[in-house]
N, C-alpha and C positions, 0 to 999 in steps of 0.2 A: 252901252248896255252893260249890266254889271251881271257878275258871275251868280248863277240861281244856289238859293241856298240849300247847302244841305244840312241833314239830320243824322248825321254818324257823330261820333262818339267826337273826332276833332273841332265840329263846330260848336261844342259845348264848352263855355269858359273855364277857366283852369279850376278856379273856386268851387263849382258845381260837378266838375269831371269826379266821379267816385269806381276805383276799381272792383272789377267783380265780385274778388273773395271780400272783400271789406262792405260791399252792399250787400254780401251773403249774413254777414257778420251783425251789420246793423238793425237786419229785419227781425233778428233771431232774438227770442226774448234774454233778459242778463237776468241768469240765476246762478247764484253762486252755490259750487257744490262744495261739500263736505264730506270726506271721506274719512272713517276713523279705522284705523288701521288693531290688529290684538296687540299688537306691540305698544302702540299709546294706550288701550284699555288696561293692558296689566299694570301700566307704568303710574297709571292714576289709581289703582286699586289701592299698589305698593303703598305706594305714597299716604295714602287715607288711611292705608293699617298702621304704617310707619307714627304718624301724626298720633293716631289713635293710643298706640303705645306707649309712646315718649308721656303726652298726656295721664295716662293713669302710673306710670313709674316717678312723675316729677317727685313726688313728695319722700320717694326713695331716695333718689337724686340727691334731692337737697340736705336729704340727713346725713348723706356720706359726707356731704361736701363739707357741713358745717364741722362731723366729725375727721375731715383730713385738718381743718383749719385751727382745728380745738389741737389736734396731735403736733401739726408744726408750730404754733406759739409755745405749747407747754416742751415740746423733747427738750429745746436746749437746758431748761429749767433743770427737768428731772436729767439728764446728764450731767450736770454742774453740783446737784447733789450727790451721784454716786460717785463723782470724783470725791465728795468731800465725805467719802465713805458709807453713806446710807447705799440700803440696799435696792434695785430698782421696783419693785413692787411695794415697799415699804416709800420710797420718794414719790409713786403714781399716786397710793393712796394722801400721801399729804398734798400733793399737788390739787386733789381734787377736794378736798378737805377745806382748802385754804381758796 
C-alpha cells in the first residue's frame, strides 16, 4: 500500500515550491517609481542656466582668448625692442603697424 498523497507545501517539487513573500512579489504589478528629489531639480536648473550662460558669453570668450594669444606672440617682440631703446608704447604701436 503506498503512502496517500499529500498537498502541503513539501509535496510540491522544488522547481514549482515559491516562497510567500516572493509570490507576494510576483502578483504585484512591476512599476517602476520615480522619485525627483529639490536637490536634483535645482541641480538641473543650475545646470541649464550655467549652459545657458557660457553660451551667450562664448563670443566674449573667444575674443579674450585670441587677445591673450595676440599679447603672448607679440610681448617678447615688443620687449626686444625696448631693450634696443624704443619706447614701449611707441614698439606696441609698430608692432601692430607691421
Amino acid at each position: 500500500m503506498s503512502a496517500p498523497k499529500n498537498k502541503s507545501s513539501e509535496s510540491i517539487s522544488p522547481d514549482r515550491r515559491v516562497e510567500p513573500e516572493r509570490e507576494v512579489l510576483s502578483r504585484r504589478a512591476h512599476a517602476i517609481r520615480i522619485e525627483i528629489v529639490p536637490w536634483t531639480t535645482i541641480s538641473i536648473v543650475l545646470v541649464i542656466a550655467s549652459l545657458w550662460i557660457i553660451l551667450r558669453l562664448l563670443p566674449v570668450i573667444l575674443v579674450l582668448v585670441g587677445a591673450l594669444m595676440i599679447v603672448g606672440a607679440l610681448g617678447p617682440v615688443i620687449e626686444w625692442l625696448e631693450r634696443r631703446g624704443m619706447r614701449r608704447g611707441t614698439a606696441t604701436r609698430a608692432c601692430g603697424v607691421a
